[in-house]
N, C-alpha and C positions, 0 to 999 in steps of 0.2 A: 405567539405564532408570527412567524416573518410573513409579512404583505409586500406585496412591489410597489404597489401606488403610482407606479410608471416612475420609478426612480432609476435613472439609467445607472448610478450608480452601483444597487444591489445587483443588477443583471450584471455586471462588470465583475463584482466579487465574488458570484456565482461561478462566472463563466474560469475566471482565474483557479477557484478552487477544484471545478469538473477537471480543466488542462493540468494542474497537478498531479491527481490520481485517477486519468480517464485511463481507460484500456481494461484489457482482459485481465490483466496480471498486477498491480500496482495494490492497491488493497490487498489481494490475496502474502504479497509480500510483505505488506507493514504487518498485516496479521499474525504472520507468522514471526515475527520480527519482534511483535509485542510480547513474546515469551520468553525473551534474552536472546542476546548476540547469537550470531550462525556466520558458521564457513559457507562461502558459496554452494557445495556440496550439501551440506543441511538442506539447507534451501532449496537445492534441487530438489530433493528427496519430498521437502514438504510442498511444493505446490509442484502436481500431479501435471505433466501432460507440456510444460513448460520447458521450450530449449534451452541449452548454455548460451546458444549468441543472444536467446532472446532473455533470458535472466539479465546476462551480463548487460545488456542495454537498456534494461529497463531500472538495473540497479543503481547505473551512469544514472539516468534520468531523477531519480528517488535523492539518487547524492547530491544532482545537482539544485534541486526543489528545497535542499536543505531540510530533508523527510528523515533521513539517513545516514553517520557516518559508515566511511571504510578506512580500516586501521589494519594496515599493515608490519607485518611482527618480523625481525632481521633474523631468521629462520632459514633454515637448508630443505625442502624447498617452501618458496618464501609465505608464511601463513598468513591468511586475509581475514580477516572477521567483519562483518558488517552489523551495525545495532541501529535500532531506532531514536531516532531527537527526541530532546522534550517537545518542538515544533511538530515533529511524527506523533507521536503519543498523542498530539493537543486533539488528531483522527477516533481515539479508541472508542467516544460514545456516539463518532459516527460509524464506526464498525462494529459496536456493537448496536444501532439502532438497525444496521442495515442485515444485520444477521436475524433478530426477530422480524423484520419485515418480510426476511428469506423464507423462512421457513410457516409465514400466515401467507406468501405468494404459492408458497408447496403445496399446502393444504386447498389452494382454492383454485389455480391453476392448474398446477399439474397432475395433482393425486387426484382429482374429482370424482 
């Protein structure tokens, strides 16, 4: 188990990996992203509730975190794919830790 011990350091590595994947949508995106590549469209489709400027900004962000590449195909018109890094993927047992933590917060929280 990680301890602080008042090491300003882990605070720092902390705070760096929160400013990576903070927000409403950034997770929900590598998530789906961990299932193989997607056209922007996919994506839309798979995370519910979520705008195009606000995909397409959040996607920027994920590219540039180096979470994410985007690969574009010399196509009439021109086709985008975006997949997750091995640096992305290095996320998945923190996505999957945070998905069982979701669902024992469902059961104690919200469902009670």
């Amino acid at each position: 188990m990680l301890t602080n011990g008042g090491c300003p350091k882990t605070a720092l590595s902390i705070k760096d990996a929160l400013e990576a994947v903070e927000g409403r949508w950034k997770l929900l995106i590598l998530f789906s992203l961990s299932g193989g590549s997607k056209r922007f469209k996919q994506l839309s489709k798979e995370v519910p509730g979520i705008t195009d400027k606000t995909l397409s900004k959040e996607l920027k962000n994920l590219e540039g975190n180096k979470l994410i590449t985007r690969r574009v195909y010399d196509t009439f018109p021109p086709t985008v794919e975006y997949t997750i890094t091995d640096h992305g993927k290095s996320l998945e047992n923190v996505l999957e830790a945070l998905h069982y933590w979701g669902l024992a917060h469902r059961a104690v929280v919200i469902e009670k």
